[in-house]
DRENDO-1510 file (C-alpha; in Angstrom, 1 decimal, always signed):
<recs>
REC; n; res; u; v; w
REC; 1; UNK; +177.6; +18.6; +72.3 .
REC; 2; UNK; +179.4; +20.5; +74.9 .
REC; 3; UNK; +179.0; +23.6; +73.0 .
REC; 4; UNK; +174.8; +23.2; +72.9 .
REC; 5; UNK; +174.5; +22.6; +76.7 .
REC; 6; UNK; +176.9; +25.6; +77.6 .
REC; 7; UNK; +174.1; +27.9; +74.9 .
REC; 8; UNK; +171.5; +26.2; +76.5 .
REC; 9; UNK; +172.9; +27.2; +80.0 .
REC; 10; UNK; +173.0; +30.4; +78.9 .
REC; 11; UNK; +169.8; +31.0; +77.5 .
REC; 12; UNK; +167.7; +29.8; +80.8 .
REC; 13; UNK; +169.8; +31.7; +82.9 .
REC; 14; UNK; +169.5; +35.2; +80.4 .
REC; 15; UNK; +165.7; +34.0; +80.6 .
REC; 16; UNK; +165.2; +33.3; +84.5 .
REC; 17; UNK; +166.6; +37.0; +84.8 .
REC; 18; UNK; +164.5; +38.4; +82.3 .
REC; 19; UNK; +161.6; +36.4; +84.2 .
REC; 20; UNK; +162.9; +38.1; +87.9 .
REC; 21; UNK; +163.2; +41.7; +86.1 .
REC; 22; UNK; +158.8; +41.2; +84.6 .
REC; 23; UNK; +158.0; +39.9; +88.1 .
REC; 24; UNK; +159.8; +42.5; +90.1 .
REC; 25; UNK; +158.4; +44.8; +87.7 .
REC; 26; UNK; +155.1; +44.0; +87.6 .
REC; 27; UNK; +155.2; +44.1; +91.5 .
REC; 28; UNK; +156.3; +47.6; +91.3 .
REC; 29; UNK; +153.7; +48.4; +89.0 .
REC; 30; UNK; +150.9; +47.0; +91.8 .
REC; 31; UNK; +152.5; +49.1; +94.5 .
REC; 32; UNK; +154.1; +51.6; +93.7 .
REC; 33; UNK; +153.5; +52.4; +90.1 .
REC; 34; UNK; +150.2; +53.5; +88.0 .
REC; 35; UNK; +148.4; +50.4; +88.8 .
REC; 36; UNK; +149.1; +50.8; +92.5 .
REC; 37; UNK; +146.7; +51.6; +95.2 .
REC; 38; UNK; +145.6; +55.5; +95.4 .
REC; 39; UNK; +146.5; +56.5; +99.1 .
REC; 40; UNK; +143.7; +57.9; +100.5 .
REC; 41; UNK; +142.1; +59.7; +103.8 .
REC; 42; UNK; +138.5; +58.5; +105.5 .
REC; 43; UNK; +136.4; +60.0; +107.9 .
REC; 44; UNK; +133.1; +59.8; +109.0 .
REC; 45; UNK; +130.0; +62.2; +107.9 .
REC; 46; UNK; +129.1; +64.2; +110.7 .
REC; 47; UNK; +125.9; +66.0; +111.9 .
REC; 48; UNK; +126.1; +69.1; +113.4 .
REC; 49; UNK; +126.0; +73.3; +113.6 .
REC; 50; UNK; +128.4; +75.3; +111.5 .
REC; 51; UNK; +128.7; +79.1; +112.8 .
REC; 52; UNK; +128.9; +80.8; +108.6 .
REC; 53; UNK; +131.5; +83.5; +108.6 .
REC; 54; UNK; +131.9; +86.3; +105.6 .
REC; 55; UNK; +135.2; +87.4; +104.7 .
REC; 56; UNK; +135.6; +90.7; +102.7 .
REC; 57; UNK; +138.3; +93.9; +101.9 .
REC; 58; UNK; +137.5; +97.2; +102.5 .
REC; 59; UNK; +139.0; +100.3; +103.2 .
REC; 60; UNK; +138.6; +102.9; +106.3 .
REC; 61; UNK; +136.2; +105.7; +105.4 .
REC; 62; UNK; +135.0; +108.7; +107.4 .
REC; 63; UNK; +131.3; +108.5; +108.7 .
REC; 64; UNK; +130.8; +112.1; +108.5 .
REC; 65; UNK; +133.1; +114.6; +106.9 .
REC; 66; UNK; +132.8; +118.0; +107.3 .
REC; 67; UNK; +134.6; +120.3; +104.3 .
REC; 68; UNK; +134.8; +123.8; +105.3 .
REC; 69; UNK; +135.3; +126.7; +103.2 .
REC; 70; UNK; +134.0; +130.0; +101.9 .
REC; 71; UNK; +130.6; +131.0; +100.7 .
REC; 72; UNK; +131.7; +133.1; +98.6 .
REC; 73; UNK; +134.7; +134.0; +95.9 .
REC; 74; UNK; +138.0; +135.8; +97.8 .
REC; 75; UNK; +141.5; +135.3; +98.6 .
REC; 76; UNK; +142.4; +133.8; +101.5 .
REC; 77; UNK; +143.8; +135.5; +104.6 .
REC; 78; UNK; +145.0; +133.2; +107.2 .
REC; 79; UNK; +144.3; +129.6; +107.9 .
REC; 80; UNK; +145.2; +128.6; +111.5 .
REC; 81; UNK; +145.2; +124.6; +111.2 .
REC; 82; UNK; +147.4; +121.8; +109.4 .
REC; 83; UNK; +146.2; +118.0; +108.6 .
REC; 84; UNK; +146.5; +116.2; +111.5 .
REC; 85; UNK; +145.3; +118.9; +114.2 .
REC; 86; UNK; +143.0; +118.8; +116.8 .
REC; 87; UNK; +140.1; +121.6; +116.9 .
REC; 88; UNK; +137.2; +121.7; +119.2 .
REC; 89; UNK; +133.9; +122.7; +118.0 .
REC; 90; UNK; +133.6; +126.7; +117.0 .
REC; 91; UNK; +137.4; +126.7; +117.1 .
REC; 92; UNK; +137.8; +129.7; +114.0 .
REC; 93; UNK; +140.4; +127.6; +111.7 .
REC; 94; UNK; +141.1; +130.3; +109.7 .
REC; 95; UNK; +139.8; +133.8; +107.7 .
REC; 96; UNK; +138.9; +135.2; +104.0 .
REC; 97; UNK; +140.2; +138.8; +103.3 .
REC; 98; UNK; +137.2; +140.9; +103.9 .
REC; 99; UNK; +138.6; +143.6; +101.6 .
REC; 100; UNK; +136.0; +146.9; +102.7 .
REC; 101; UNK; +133.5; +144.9; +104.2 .
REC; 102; UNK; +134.6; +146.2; +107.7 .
REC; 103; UNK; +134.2; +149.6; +106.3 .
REC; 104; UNK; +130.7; +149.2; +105.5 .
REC; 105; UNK; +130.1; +147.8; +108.9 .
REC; 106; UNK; +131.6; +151.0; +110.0 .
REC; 107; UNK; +129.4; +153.0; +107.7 .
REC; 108; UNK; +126.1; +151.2; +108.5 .
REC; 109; UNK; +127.5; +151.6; +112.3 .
REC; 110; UNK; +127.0; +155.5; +111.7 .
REC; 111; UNK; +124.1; +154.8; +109.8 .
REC; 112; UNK; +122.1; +153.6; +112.8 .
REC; 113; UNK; +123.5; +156.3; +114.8 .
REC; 114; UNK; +121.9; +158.7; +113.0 .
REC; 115; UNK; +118.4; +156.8; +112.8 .
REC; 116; UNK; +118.3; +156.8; +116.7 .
REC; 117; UNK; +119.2; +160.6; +116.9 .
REC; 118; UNK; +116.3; +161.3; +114.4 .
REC; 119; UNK; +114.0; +158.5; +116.3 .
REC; 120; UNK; +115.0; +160.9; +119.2 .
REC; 121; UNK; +114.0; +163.7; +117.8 .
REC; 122; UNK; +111.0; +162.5; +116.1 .
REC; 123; UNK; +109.8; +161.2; +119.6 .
REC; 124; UNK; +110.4; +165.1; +121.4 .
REC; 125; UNK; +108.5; +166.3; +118.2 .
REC; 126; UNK; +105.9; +164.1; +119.2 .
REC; 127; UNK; +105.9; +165.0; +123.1 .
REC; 128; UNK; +105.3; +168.9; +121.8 .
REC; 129; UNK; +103.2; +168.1; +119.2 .
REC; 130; UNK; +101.0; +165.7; +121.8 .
REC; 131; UNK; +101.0; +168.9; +124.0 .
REC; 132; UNK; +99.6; +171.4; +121.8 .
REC; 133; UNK; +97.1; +168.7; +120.5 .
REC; 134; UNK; +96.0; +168.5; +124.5 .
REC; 135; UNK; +95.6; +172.1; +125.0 .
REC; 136; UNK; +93.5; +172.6; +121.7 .
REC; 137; UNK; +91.3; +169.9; +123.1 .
REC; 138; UNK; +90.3; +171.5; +126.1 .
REC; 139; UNK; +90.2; +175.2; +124.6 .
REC; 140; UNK; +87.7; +173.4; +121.9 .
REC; 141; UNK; +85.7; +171.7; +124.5 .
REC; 142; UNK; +85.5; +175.1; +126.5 .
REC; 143; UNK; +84.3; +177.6; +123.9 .
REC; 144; UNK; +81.4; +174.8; +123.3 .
REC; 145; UNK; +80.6; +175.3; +126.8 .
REC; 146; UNK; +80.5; +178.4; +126.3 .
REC; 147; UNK; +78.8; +178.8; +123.4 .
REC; 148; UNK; +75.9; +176.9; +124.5 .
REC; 149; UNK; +75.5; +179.7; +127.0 .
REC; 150; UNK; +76.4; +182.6; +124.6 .
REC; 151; UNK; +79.4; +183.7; +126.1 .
REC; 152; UNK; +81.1; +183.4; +123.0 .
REC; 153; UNK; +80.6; +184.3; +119.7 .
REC; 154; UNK; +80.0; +181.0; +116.9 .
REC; 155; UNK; +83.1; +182.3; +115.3 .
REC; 156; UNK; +85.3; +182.2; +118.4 .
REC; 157; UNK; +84.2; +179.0; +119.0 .
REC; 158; UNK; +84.9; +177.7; +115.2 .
REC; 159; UNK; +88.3; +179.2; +115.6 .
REC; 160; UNK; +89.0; +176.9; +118.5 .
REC; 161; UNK; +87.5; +174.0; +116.7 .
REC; 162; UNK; +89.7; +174.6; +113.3 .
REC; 163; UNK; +93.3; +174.5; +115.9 .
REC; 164; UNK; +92.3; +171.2; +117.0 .
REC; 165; UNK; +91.8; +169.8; +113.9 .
REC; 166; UNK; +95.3; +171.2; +112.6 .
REC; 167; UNK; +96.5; +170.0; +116.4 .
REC; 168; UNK; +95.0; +166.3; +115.6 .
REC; 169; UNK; +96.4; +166.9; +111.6 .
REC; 170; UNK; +100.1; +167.6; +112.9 .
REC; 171; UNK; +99.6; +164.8; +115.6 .
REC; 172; UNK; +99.0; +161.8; +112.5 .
REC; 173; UNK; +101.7; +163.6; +110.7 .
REC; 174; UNK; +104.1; +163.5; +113.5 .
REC; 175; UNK; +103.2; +160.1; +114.2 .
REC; 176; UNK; +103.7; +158.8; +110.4 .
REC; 177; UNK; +107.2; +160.2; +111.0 .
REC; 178; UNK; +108.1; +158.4; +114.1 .
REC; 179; UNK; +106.8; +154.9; +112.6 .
REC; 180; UNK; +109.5; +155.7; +109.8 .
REC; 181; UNK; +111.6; +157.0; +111.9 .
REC; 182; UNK; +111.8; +153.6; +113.3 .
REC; 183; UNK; +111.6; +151.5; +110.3 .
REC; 184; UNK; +114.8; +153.2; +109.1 .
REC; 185; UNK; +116.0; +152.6; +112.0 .
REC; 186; UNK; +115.2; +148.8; +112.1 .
REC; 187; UNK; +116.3; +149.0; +108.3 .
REC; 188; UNK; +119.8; +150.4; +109.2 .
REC; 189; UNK; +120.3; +147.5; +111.8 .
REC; 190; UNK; +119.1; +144.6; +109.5 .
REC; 191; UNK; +121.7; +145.4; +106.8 .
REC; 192; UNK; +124.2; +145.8; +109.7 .
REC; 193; UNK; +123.4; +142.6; +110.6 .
REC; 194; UNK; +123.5; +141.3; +107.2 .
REC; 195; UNK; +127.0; +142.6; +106.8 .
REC; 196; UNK; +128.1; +141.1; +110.3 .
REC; 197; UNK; +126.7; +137.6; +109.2 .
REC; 198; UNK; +128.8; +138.1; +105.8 .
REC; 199; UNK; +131.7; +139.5; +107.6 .
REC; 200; UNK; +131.1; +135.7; +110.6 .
REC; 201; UNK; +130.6; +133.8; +107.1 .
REC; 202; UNK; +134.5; +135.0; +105.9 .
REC; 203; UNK; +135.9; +132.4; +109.2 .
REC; 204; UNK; +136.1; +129.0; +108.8 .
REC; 205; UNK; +134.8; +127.7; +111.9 .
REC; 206; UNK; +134.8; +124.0; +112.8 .
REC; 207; UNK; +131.4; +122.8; +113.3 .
REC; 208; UNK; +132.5; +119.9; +115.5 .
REC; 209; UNK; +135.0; +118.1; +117.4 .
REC; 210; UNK; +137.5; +116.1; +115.7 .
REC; 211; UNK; +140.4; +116.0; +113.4 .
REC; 212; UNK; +141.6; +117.9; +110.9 .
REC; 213; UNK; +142.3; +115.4; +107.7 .
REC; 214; UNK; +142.6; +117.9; +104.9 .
REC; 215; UNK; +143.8; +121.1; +104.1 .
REC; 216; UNK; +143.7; +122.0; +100.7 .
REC; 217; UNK; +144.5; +126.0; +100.5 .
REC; 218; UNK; +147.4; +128.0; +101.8 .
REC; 219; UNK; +146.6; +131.8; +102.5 .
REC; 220; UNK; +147.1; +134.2; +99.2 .
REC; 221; UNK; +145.1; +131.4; +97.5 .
REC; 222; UNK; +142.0; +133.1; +95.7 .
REC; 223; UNK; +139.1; +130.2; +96.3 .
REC; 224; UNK; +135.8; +129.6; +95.0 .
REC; 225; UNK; +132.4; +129.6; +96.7 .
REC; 226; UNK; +132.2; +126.1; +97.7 .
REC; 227; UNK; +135.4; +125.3; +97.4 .
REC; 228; UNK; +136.7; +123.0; +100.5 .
REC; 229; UNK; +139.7; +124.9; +102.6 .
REC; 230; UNK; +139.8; +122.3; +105.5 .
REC; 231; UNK; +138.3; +119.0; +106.0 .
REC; 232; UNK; +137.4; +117.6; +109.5 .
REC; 233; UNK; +136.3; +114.5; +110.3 .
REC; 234; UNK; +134.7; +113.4; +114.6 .
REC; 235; UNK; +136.6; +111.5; +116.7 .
REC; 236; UNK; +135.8; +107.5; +116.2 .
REC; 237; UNK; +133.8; +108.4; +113.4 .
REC; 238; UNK; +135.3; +105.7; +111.4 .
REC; 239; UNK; +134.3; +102.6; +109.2 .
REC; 240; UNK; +134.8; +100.5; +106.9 .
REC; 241; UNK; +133.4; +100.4; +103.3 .
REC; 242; UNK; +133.8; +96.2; +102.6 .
REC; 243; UNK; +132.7; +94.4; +99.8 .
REC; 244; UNK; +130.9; +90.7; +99.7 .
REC; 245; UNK; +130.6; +88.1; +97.3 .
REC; 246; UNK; +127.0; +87.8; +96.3 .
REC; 247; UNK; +127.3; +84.1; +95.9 .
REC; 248; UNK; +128.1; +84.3; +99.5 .
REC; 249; UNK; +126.3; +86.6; +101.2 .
REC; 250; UNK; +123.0; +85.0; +101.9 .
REC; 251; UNK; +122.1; +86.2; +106.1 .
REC; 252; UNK; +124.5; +89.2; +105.8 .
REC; 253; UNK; +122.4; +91.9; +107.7 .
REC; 254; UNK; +122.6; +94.9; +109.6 .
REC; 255; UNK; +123.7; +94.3; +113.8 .
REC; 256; UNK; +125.9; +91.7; +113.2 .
REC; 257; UNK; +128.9; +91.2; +115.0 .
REC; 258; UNK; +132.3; +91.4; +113.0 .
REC; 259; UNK; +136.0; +91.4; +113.1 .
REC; 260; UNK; +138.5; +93.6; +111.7 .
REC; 261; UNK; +141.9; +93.5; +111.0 .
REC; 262; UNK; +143.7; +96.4; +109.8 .
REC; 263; UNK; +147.0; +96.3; +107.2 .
REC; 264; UNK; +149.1; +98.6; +109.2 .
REC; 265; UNK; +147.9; +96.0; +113.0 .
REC; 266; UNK; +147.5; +92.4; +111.8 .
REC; 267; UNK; +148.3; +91.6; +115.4 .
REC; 268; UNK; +145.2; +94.0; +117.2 .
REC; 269; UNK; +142.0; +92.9; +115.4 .
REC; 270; UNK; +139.7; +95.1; +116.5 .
REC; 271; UNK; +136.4; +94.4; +117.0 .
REC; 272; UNK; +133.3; +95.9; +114.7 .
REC; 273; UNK; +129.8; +95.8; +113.9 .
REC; 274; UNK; +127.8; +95.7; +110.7 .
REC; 275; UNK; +125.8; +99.4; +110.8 .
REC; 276; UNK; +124.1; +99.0; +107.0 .
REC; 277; UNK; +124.1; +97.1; +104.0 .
REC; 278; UNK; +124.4; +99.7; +101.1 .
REC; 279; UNK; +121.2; +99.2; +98.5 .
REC; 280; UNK; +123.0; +99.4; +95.2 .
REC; 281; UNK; +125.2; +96.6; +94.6 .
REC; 282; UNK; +128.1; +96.5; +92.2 .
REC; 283; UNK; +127.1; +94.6; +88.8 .
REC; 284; UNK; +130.4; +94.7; +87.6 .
REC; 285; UNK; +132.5; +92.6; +90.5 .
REC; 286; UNK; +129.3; +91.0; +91.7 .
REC; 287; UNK; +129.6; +92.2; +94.5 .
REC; 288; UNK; +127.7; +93.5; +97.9 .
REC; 289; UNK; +128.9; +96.7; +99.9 .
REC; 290; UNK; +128.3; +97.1; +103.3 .
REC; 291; UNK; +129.2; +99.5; +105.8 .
REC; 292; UNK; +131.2; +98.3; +109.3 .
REC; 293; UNK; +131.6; +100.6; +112.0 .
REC; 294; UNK; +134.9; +100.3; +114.1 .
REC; 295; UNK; +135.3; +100.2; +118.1 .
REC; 296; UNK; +138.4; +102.2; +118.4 .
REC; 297; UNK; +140.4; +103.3; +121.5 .
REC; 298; UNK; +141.1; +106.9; +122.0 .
REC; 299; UNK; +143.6; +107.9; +120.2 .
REC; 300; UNK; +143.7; +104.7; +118.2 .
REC; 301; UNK; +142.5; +106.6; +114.6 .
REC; 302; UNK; +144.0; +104.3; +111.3 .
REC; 303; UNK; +144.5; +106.6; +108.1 .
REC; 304; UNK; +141.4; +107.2; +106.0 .
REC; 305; UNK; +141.5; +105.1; +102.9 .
REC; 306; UNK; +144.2; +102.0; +104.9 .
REC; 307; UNK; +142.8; +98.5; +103.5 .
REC; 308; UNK; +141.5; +95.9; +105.9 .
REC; 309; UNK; +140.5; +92.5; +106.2 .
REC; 310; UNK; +136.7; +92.0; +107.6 .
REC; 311; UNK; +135.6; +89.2; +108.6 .
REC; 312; UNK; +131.8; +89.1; +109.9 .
REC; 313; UNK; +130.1; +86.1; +111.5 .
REC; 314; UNK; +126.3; +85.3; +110.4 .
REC; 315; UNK; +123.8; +83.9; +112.5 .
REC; 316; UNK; +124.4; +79.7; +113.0 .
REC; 317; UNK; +123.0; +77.2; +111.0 .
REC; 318; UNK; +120.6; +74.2; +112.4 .
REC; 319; UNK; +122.6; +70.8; +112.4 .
REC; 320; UNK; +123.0; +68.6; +109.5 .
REC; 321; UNK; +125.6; +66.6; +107.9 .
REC; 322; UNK; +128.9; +68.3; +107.6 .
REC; 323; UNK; +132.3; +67.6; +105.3 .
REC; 324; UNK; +135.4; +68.9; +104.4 .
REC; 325; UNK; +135.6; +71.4; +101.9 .
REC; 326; UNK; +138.8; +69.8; +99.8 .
REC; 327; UNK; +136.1; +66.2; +100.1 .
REC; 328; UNK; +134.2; +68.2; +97.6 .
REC; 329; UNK; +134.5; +67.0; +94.1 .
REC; 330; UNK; +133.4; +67.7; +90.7 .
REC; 331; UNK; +132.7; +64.6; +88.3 .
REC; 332; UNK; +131.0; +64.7; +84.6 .
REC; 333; UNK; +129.8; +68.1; +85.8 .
REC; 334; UNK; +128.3; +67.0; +89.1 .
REC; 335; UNK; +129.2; +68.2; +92.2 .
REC; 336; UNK; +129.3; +65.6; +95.0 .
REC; 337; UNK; +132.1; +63.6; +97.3 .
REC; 338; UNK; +133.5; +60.1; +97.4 .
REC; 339; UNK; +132.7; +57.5; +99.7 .
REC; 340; UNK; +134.1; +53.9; +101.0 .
REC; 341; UNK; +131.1; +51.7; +101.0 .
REC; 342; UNK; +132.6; +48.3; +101.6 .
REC; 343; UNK; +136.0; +48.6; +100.2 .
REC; 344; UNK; +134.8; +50.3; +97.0 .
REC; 345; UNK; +134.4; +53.8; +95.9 .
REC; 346; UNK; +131.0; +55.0; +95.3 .
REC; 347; UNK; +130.6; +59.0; +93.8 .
REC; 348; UNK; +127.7; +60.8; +95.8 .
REC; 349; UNK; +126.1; +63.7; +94.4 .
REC; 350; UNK; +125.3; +66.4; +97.0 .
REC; 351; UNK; +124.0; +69.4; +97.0 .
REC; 352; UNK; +125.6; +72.2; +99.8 .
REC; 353; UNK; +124.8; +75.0; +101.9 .
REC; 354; UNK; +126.7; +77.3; +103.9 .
REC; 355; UNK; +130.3; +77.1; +104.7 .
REC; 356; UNK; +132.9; +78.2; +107.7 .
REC; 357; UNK; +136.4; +80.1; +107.9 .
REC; 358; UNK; +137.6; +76.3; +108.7 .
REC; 359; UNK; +136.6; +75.2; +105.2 .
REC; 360; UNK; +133.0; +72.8; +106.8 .
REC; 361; UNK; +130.5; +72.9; +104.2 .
REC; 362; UNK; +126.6; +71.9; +105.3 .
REC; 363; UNK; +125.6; +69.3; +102.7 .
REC; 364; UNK; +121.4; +70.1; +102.1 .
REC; 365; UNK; +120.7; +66.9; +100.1 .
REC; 366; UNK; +122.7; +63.8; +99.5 .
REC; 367; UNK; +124.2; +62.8; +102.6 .
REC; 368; UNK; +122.9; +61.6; +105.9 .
REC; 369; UNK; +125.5; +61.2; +108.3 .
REC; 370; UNK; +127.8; +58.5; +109.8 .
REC; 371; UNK; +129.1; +57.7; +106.1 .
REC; 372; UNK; +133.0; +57.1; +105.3 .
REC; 373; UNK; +133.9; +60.0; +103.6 .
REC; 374; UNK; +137.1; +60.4; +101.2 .
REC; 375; UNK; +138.7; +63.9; +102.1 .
REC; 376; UNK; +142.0; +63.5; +100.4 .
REC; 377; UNK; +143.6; +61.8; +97.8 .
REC; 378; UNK; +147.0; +61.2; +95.8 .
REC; 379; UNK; +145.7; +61.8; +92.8 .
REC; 380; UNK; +141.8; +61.8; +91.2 .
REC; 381; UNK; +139.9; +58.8; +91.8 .
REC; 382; UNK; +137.3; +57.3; +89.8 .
REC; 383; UNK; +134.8; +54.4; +90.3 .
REC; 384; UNK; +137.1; +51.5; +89.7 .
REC; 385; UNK; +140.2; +53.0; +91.2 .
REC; 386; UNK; +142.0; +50.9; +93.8 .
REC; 387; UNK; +142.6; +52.6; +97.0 .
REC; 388; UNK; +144.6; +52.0; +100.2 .
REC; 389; UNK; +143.2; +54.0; +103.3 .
REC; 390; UNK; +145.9; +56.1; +105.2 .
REC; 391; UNK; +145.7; +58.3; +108.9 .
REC; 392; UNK; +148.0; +60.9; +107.2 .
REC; 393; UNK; +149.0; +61.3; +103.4 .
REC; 394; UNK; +152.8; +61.1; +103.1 .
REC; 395; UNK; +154.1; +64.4; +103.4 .
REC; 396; UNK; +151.3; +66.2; +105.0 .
REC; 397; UNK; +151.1; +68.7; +108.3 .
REC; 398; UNK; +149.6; +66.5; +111.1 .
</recs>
């Protein structure tokens, strides 16, 4: 008998402390295990203007590059610059061999010498020859005086008549040779001129003011027509290629105020401006390219090609009913948010608009404003899930 009420004993008390471990466990499990409450954040709907913002990379391009080099094929004589120079505009940067060219110069020098000295002589010729053509004239109009009053023979008279025509014959003829006199002469100066233009064309010569960014040839190099010797770029020429997300880029347009930051000065944005939205796209990334112009101090030129960061604000939105991107939820394939009606969870299907740098996304259709929104979570949340509202999630910044 003793021996059943000391099992006995044993039993309720093995079974009152398997009864404290199910209910302290089933507590637990209520608060703080799988059946628990989700912790949650609220906060209310609210109507108003979001100012969009675009955020793109892009690197630092030169508006307007100038590549300088020889027209045509030589060896190179002399180049006066190195990358990273200074040159003002018609500052001679440097010089092709011109082999005999400046003999020929020379030559056609001479050349046009001697066409003045005959123009010279052509034009005494021409004094003399205008001379005897005068005295002919009169001594013809004189014997026909004469002859009308018989004091001269018809053959005198014809005599006269025949030296003025040879006087007026060696007077076209002299002519004829002064006008080609003076067409070699203009003839003997064009191709001197020709040869001086060739001879200007063997300089490089900087057509602006600016920078020298390249130089790709050293003298004794033999270059090609066309080939680039020095590249200069203007002073504050600058911008920045970026590229946009299509998806995104809905009121991106030309005048529009923008930010950049550059890799090499995260701590001196610099201010910009949108100059032109490029018209072929790129299929590939999906992506927009537009061009952003730079307001640099002097001095103050980034490398060509330097990444940067491009942020460009579009034009503000009218008011409507604003949430939280991380609120935004996808559920069976919709996309809409949470919200606390009453103590329960109720999944609103929304459609959005345009969204800010501080993660506010306009919601077009499915909201009105003023409703308890649920912009964070534990963990996902579904229609029946219990929920516990929180200022602040356990471990998060304030």
């Amino acid at each position: 008998m003793k021996n059943f009420f000391s099992t006995h004993g044993k039993t309720l008390a093995l079974a009152s402390v398997v009864l404290l471990l199910a209910v302290l466990l089933g507590y637990v499990a209520l608060r703080a295990g799988p059946l628990a409450p989700v912790p949650i954040t609220v906060e209310a709907v609210q109507v108003k203007q979001i100012q969009p913002a675009l955020f793109g990379i892009g690197t630092v391009e030169a508006r307007v590059v100038h590549k300088i080099g020889p027209t045509v094929a030589g060896r190179i004589k002399r180049v006066d610059v190195q990358t990273g120079d200074t040159v003002k505009a018609g500052q001679v940067l440097g010089e092709m061999d011109a082999v005999d060219l400046d003999d020929k110069i020379a030559a056609q020098e001479a050349t046009i010498k001697r066409a003045q000295a005959s123009v010279l002589a052509v034009e005494a010729q021409t004094q003399e020859v205008s001379a005897r053509r005068a005295f002919a004239e009169q001594q013809y109009k004189r014997y026909a005086l004469l002859l009308v009053s018989r004091s001269v023979s018809e053959e005198g008279a014809s005599i006269k008549r025949q030296e003025f025509d040879i006087a007026q014959a060696s007077w076209a003829a002299v002519q004829a040779n002064l006008d080609a006199s003076r067409q070699e002469l203009v003839r003997a100066r064009a191709d001197r001129d020709g040869l001086l233009r060739q001879r200007a064309n063997l300089r490089f010569v900087s057509p602006i003011s600016g920078i020298v960014s390249r130089r790709d040839a050293d003298p004794g190099t033999t270059a090609v027509a066309g080939q680039t010797v020095v590249e200069v770029i203007e002073h504050g020429s600058l911008w920045v290629s970026v590229r946009f997300d299509q998806q995104r880029a809905q009121g991106l347009a030309a005048q529009l105020p923008a930010q950049v930051v550059l890799r090499s000065r995260t701590s001196e944005p610099l201010t910009g401006r949108v100059v032109r939205l490029e018209p072929h796209a790129d299929a590939v990334t999906e992506e927009i390219l537009a061009k952003v112009e730079l307001a640099l101090r002097p001095g103050a030129m980034p490398p060509i090609g330097e990444l940067a960061e491009v942020t460009v604000s579009l034009p503000a939105q009218k008011a409507l009913p604003v949430v939280p991107n991380a609120s935004v939820q996808r559920v069976d394939g919709r996309l809409g948010v949470w919200l606390l009606d009453k103590e329960a969870l109720r999944f609103a299907p929304i459609q959005t608009g345009a969204t800010d740098l501080n993660g506010q996304v306009q919601i077009l259709k499915g909201l009105t404003g003023g409703e308890q929104l649920v912009v964070y979570s534990h963990k996902a949340l579904g229609a029946n899930s219990r929920v516990t509202v929180l200022q602040q999630l356990p471990g998060a910044k304030p």
